[in-house]
N, C-alpha and C positions, 0 to 999 in steps of 0.2 A: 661224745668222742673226746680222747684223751688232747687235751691242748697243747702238748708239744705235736702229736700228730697235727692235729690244725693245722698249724703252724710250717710243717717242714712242707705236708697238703700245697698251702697257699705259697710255698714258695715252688714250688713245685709247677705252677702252671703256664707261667711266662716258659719252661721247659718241655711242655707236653710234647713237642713233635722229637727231642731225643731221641737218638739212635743206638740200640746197643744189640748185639747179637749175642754174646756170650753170655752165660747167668756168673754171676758175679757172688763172688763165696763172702760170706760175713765177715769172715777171718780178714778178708780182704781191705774192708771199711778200717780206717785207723779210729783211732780212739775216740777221739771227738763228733765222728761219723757214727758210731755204737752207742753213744751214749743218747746222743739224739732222737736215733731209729731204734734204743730198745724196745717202744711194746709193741716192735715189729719182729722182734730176733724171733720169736718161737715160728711166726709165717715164713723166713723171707726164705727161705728154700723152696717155700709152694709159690712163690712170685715169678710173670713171668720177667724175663731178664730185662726187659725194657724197663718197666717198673722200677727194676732196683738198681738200675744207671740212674733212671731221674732221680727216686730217691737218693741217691750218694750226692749225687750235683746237689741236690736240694740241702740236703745238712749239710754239705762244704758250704756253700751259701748263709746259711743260719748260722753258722758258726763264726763266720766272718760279718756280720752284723752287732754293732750298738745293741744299747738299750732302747735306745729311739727307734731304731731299726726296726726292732722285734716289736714293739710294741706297736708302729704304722703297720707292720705286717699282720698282727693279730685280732688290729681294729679292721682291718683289711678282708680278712678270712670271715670275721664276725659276719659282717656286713654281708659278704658273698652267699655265706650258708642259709643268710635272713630272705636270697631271694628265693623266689618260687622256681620248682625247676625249670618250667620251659624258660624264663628269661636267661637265666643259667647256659642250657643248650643253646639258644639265640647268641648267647654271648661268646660262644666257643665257635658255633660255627664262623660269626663275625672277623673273630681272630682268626680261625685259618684261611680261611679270604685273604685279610689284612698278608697272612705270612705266604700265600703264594703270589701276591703284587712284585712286579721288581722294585730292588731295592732305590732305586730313585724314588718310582713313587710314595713307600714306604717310607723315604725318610722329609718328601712331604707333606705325608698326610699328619707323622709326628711335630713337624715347623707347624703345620697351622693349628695342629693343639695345644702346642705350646703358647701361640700366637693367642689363643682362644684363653687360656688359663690365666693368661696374663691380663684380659682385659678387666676395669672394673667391674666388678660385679653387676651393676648396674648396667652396663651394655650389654655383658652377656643373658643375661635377663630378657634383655630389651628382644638379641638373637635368636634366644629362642621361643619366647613369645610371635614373635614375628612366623617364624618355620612353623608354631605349632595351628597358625592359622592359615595356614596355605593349605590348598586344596590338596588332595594326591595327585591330581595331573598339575598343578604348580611345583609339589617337589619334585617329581621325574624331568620336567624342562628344568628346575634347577641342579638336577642331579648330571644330567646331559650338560651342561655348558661348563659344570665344574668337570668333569670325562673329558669333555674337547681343550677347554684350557691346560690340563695336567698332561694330556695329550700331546698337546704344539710345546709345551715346556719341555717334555722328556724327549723332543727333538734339536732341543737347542742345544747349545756346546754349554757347560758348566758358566763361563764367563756370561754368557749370551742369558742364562738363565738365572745367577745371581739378582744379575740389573735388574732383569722382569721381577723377580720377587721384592726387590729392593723398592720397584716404583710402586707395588703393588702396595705394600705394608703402606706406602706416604698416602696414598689415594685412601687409605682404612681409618686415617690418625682422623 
């Protein structure tokens, strides 16, 4: 596959649930959009229009990237194409779970991966070595209690819920 396709591809998926009704003319794509998406120009009239909304977002996006950018992007795609497909599928359905959550929950399930990314490597290790020996009826009681805690959070007022995460991170240190 052509590696600027990869490329605009993997920028492409953070975009998947885009919306677009009208098919969208080439003529339409400015210049930097075209050059991106040309060894798509001979198809994109057989595309449906959704398709070539994402792709446009997608090259506005690649366009406005670094070299750094493109290159975490391309190590990125590499990587994605290396899995097998059902983990692929598993990982898309995952995501649109994750994108029909409310936005509360969603922006903390991002805090505690951030939270996660940030710890030494060695803890995190430690985390999931620990998860990887838990029974399956241990992760669903731990999946349930983490459900009931995000639960009584996403009933607390913003201030009310701060604090709680704020004690929360001290009780982890």
């Amino acid at each position: 596959m052509n590696k600027w396709l990869m490329m605009v591809l993997l920028v492409l998926l953070p975009l998947w649930s885009a919306q677009a009704a009208e098919p969208l003319a080439w003529e339409a794509l400015d210049e930097a959009q075209q050059r991106i998406l040309q060894p798509l120009a001979e198809r994109w009239d057989e595309m449906p229009a959704q398709m070539q909304h994402r792709l446009a977002i997608g090259a506005e996006r690649w366009s406005r990237m670094d070299e750094a950018q493109r290159a975490r992007a391309q190590a990125r795609m590499e990587r994605w194409n290396r899995l097998p497909p059902e983990v692929r599928e598993r990982i898309r359905k995952r995501y649109q779970e994750f994108r029909k959550l409310p936005p509360e929950e969603r922006a903390m399930i991002r805090q505690t991966r951030r939270w996660f990314r940030n710890l030494p490597p060695e803890r995190r290790e430690e985390l999931r070595e620990r998860w990887r020996n838990m029974t399956p009826a241990e992760r669903r009681a731990f999946r349930q209690r983490i459900h009931r805690r995000m639960e009584r959070l996403r009933r607390m007022s913003p201030e009310q819920r701060r604090r709680a995460l704020r004690r929360w991170r001290q009780r982890q240190r």
